[in-house]
C-alpha positions as CSV (number, residue, x, y, z in Angstrom):
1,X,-70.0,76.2,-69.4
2,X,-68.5,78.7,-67.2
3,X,-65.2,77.9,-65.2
4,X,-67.6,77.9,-61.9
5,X,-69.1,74.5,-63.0
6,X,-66.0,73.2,-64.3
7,X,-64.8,73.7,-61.0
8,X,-67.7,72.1,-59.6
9,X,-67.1,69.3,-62.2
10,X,-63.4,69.0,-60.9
11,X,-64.6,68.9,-57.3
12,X,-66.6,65.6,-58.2
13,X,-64.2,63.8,-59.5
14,X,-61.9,64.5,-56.7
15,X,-64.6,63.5,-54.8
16,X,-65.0,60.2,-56.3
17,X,-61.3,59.4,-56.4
18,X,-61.1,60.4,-52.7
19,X,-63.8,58.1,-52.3
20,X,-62.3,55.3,-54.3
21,X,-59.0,55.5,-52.1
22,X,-60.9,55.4,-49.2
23,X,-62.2,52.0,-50.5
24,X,-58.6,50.6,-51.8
25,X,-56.9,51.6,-48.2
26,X,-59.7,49.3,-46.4
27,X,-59.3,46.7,-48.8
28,X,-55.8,46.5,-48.2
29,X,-56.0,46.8,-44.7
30,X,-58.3,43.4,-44.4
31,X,-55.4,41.8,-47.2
32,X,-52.7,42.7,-45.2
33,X,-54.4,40.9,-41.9
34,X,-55.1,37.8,-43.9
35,X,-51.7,38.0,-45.4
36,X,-49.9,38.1,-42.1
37,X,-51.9,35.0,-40.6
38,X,-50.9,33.2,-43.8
39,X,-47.4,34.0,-44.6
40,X,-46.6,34.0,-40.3
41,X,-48.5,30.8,-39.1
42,X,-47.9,29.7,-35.6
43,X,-44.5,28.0,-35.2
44,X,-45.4,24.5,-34.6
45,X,-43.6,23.5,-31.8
46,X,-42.8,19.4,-31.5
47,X,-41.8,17.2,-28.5
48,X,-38.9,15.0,-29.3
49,X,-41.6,12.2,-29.2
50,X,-43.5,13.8,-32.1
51,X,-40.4,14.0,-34.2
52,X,-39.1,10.4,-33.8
53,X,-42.9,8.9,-34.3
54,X,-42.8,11.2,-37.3
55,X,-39.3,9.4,-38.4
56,X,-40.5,6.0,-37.6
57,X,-43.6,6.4,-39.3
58,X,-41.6,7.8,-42.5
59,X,-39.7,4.6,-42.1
60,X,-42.2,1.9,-41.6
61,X,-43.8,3.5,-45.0
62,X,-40.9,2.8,-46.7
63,X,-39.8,0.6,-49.5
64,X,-36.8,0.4,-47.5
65,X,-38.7,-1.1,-44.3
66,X,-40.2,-3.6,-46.4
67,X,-36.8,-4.5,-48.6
68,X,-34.5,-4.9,-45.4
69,X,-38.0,-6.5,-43.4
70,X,-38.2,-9.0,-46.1
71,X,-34.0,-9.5,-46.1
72,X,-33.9,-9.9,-42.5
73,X,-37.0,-12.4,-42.6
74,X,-35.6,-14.4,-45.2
75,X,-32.4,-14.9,-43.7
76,X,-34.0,-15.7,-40.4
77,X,-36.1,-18.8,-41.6
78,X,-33.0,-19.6,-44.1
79,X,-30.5,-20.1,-41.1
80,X,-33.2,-21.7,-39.2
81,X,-34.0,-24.2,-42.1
82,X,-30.1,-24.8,-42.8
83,X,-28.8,-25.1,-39.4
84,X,-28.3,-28.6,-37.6
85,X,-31.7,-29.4,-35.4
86,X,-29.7,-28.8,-32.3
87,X,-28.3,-25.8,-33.1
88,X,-31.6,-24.0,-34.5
89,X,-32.6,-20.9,-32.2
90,X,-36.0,-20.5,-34.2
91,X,-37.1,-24.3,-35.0
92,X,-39.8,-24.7,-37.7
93,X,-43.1,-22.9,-36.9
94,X,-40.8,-20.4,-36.0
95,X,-42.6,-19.4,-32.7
96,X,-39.7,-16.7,-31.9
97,X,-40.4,-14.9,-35.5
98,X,-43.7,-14.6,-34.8
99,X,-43.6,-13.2,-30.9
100,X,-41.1,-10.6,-32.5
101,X,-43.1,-9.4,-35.3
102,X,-45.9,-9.3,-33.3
103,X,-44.3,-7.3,-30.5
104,X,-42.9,-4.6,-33.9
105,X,-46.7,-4.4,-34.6
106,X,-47.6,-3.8,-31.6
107,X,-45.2,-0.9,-31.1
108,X,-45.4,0.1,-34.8
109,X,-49.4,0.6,-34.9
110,X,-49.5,3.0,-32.2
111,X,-46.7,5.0,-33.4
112,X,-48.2,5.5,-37.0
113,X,-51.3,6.4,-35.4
114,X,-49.6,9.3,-33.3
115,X,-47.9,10.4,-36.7
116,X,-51.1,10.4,-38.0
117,X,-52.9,12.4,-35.9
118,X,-50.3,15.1,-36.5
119,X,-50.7,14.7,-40.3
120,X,-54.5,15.3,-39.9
121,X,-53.4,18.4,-37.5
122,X,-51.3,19.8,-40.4
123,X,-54.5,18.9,-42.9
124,X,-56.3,21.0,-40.7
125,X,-53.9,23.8,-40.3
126,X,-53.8,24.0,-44.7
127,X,-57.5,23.8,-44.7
128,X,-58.0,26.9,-42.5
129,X,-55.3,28.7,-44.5
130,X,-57.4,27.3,-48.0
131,X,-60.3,29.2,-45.8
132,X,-58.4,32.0,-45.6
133,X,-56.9,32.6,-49.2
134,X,-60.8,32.2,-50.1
135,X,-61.7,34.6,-47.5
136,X,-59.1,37.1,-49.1
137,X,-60.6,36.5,-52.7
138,X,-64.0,37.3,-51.3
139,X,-62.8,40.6,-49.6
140,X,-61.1,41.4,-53.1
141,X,-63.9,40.9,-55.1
142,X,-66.1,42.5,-52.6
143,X,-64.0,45.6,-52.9
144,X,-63.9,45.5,-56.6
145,X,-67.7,45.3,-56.5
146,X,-67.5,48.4,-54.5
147,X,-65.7,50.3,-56.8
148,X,-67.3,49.5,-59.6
149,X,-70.8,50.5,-57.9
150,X,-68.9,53.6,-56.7
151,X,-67.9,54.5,-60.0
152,X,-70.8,54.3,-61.6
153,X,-72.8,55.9,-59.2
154,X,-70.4,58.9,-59.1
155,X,-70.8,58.7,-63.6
156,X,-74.4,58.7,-63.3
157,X,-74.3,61.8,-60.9
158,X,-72.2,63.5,-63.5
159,X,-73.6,62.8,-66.7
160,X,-76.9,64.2,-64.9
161,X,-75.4,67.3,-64.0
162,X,-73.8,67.5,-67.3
163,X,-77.1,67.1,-68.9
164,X,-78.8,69.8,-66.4
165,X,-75.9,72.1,-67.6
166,X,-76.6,71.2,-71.6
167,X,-80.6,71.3,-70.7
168,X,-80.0,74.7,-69.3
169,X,-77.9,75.9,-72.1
170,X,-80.6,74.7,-74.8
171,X,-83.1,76.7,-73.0
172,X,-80.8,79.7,-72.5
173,X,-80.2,78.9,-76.5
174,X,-84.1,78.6,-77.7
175,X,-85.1,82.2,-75.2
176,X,-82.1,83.8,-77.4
177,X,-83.4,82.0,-80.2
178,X,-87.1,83.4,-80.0
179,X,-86.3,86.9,-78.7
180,X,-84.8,87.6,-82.1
């Protein structure tokens, strides 16, 4: 081989790494997009009603709401019980309990829904971002199938060259071969 198709040789492979950093510069051009939506979501701005049916919610989930609801309660029908019957301000069937829990259920219920429908919100906000992180592993191994195909595409158009060259130095070889 002369130094005119090693050159040539050279030039390929340039060609093909030029080629494959085309690819990788694309490739990380859609990542960096995706990464930008991910790691900078929208700010998510709340009213000051969101955040207290947010705390209320976290409270009437608690352990602690049902330890002090059950204290309170307890103490309630025990004063009512003990007391003298004049005195009692919540008489056995204890009407008065009952209008109050009611009325805290009836506030309660639509403030854990409200709390709730921000939750599912949030769900849907990690669910598109899931979407995206798959969306960026489907770009990357898109790209990596490109490279790969690229590479061996570039191979295959070498090694044939290469074996043009060697067929065309056997021939030169067997016509110097037969002359003599």
């Amino acid at each position: 081989m002369d130094t005119k198709d090693i050159r040539h040789l050279l030039e390929v492979e340039s060609n093909q790494l030029s080629k494959l950093h085309t690819v990788v510069e694309q490739t990380m051009k859609d990542e960096n997009l995706i990464m930008d939506n991910l790691l900078h979501p929208p700010a998510e701005m709340l009213t000051r009603g969101q955040r207290l049916s947010d705390k209320i919610a976290r409270f009437g989930g608690s352990w602690m709401f049902i330890i002090l609801f059950s204290v309170l309660l307890l103490i309630w029908i025990v004063i009512n019980s003990l007391l003298p019957t004049g005195k009692q301000f919540d008489p056995f069937p204890f009407i008065l309990m009952n209008l109050v829990l009611s009325c805290i259920a009836a506030f309660q219920a639509p403030v854990i829904m409200m709390s709730q429908n921000r939750q599912e919100e949030k769900d849907r906000q990690r669910a598109q971002n899931d979407y995206m992180i798959n969306l960026k592993a489907e770009l990357e191994i898109r790209s990596l199938h490109q490279k790969i195909d690229l590479l061996i595409e570039e191979q295959l158009k070498t090694l044939y060259e290469i074996q043009l060259k060697q067929l065309e130095m056997l021939k030169e070889l067997t016509e110097k071969g037969s002359s003599k």
